[in-house]
C-alpha positions, 0 to 999 in steps of 0.5 A: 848170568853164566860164569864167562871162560878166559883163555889165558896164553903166555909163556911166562908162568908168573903173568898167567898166575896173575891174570888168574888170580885177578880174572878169577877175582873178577868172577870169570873162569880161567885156563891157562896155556904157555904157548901157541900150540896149547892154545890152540888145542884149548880153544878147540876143545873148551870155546873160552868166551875171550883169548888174553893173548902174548904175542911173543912166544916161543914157537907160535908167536901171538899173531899166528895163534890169531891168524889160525883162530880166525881161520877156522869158522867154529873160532872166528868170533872169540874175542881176543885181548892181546897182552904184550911188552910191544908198546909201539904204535905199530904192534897195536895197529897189526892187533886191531887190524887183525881183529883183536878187541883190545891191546893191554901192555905189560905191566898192567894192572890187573884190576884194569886187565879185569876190567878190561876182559868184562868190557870186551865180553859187554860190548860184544854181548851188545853187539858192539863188537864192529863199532868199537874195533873200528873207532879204536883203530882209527884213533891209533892210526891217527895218533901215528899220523900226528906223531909224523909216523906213516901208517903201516901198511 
């Protein structure tokens, strides 16, 4: 199996040093980018095979970056794995809504993380990309419900 490229965005230079360290572990290769701005020019020049994405930054938050991405048919289909300080229900929602495969809230483990990005990159290799997006937020909207929440709409 080739080496698998991550993408790593945040603006704080200690969490993108600990997600390469742990991803880098982990086997897979890693860039890094400290804002919106940069990831995108990184993505479209070197196709990483998955986006670990903050969601708050300066200038071009997370959910824009995602928007953009999605926009373009050569960067609709790499996965991205949101990593945010958001923990409310509403902020997973709108990620897996926008398509993202997974939502790691900060502080994470980073043996998790890593676990989490070769989970990811498995079940799309599978082909089970779909599938599990859908379970994943059917699931959340429902743990909204139960909290007597309305789902966002």
């Amino acid at each position: 199996m080739s080496q698998k490229t991550v993408l790593v965005v945040d603006d704080h230079r200690p969490v993108r040093a600990l997600c390469r360290a742990c991803l880098e572990k982990a086997g897979f290769r890693v860039l890094e980018a400290e804002n919106g701005k940069e990831a995108l020019a990184s993505v479209r020049t070197e196709r990483p095979h998955a986006i670990l994405l903050d969601i708050m930054m300066p200038g071009i938050s997370g959910w824009e970056v995602t928007a953009a991405l999605l926009a373009e048919r050569s960067t609709d289909e790499i996965p991205i794995i949101f990593i945010s300080a958001r923990t409310e229900p509403s902020d997973r929602i709108r990620a897996y809504e926008l398509g993202a495969q997974a939502y790691v809230t900060k502080p994470f483990d980073p043996d998790v993380l890593a676990e989490t990005v070769a989970t990811v990159l498995d079940q799309i290799e599978r082909g089970d990309r779909d599938a599990a997006l859908a379970e994943t937020l059917a699931a959340l909207r429902k743990d909204q419900i139960s909290a007597g929440k309305p789902p966002p709409s």
